[in-house]
C-alpha positions as CSV (number, residue, x, y, z in Angstrom):
1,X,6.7,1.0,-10.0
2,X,6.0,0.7,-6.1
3,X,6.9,2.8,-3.2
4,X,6.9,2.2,0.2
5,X,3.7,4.2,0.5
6,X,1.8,2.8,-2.5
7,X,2.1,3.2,-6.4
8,X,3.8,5.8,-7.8
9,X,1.6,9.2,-8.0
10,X,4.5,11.9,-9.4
11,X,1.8,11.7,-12.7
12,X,-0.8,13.2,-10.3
13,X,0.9,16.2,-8.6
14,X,3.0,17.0,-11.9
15,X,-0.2,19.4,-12.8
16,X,-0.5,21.0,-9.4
17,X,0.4,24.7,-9.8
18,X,2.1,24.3,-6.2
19,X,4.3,21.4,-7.4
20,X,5.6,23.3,-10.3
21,X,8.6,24.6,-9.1
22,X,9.4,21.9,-7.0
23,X,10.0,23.2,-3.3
24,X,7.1,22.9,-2.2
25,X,6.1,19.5,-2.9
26,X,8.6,15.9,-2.7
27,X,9.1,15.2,-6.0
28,X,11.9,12.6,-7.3
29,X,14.6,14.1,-9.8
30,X,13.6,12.7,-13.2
31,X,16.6,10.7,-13.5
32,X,16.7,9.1,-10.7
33,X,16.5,5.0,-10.5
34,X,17.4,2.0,-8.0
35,X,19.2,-0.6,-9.9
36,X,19.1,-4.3,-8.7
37,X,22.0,-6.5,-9.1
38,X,21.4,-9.5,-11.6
39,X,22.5,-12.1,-8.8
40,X,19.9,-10.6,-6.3
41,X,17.2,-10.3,-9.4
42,X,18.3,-14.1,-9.7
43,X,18.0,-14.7,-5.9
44,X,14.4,-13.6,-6.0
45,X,13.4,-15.9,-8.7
46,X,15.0,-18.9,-7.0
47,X,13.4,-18.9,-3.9
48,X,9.9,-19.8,-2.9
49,X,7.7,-17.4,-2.5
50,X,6.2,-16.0,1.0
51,X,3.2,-18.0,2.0
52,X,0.8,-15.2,3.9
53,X,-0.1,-16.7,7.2
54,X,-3.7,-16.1,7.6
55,X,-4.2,-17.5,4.0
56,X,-1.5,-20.1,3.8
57,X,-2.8,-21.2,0.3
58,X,-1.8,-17.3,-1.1
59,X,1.2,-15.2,-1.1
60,X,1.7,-12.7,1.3
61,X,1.4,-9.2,0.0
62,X,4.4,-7.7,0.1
63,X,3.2,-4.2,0.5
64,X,1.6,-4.8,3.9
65,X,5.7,-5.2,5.0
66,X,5.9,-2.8,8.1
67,X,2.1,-2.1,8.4
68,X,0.8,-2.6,12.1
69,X,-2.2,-5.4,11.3
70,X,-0.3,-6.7,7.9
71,X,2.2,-9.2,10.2
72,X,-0.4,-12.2,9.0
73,X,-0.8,-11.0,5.4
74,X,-4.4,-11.1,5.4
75,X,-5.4,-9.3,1.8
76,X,-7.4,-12.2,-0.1
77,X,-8.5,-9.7,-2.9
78,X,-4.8,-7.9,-3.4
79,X,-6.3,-4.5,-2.7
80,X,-3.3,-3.6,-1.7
81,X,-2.0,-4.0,-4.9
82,X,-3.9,-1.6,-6.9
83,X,-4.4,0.9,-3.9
84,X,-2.2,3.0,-1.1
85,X,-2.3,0.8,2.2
86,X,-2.4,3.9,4.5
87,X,-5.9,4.9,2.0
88,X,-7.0,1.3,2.6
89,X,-6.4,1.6,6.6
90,X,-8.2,5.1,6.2
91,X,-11.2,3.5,4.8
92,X,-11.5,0.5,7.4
93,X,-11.6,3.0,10.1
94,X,-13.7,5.2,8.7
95,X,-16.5,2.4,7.9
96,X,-15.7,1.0,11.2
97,X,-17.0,4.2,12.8
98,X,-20.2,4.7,10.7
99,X,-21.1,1.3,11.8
100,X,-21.0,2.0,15.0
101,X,-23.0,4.8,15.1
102,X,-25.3,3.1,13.3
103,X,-25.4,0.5,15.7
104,X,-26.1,2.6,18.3
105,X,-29.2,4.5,16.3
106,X,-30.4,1.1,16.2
107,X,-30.6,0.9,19.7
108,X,-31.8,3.9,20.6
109,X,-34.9,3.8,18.4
């Protein structure tokens, strides 16, 4: 099951000593689930699906709803899918700015 942050990690911070007693840390009640109505579960499988925009040939990943740089859906592997997108956007930068210090240490010498 998806968030809007990513997949669901409660199985992760279940063993943090922190966590255990739960006010320290935002976990879900365990009972707690958001039920769909059958004619919107039947809406969704009627229509077409969302064509991404940079991709027109692949559907746009839904996670990337809301994400500043996600409004053309461009995610041709679905990393998305199997990872966090704020972990994703953390990465890009991060690479981003070793490459340009690299750049300019390739310059310099």
């Amino acid at each position: 099951e998806t968030g809007l942050w990513g997949p669901n990690i409660d199985f992760i911070i279940k063993d943090i000593p922190m966590c255990a007693g739960g006010s320290m840390c935002a976990l879900k009640p365990a009972g707690t689930r958001v039920a769909r109505s059958a004619t919107a579960l039947h809406a969704e499988a009627t229509e077409e699906p969302r064509m991404s925009a940079a991709l027109p040939y692949l559907k746009y990943p839904e996670q990337l709803d809301g994400w500043v740089g996600g409004e053309k859906g461009f995610d041709p592997m679905n990393i998305t899918m199997a990872l966090p997108v704020y972990w994703c956007r953390e990465a890009e930068l991060k690479h981003g700015r070793v490459c340009m210090l690299a750049t300019v240490g390739w310059i310099a010498t």
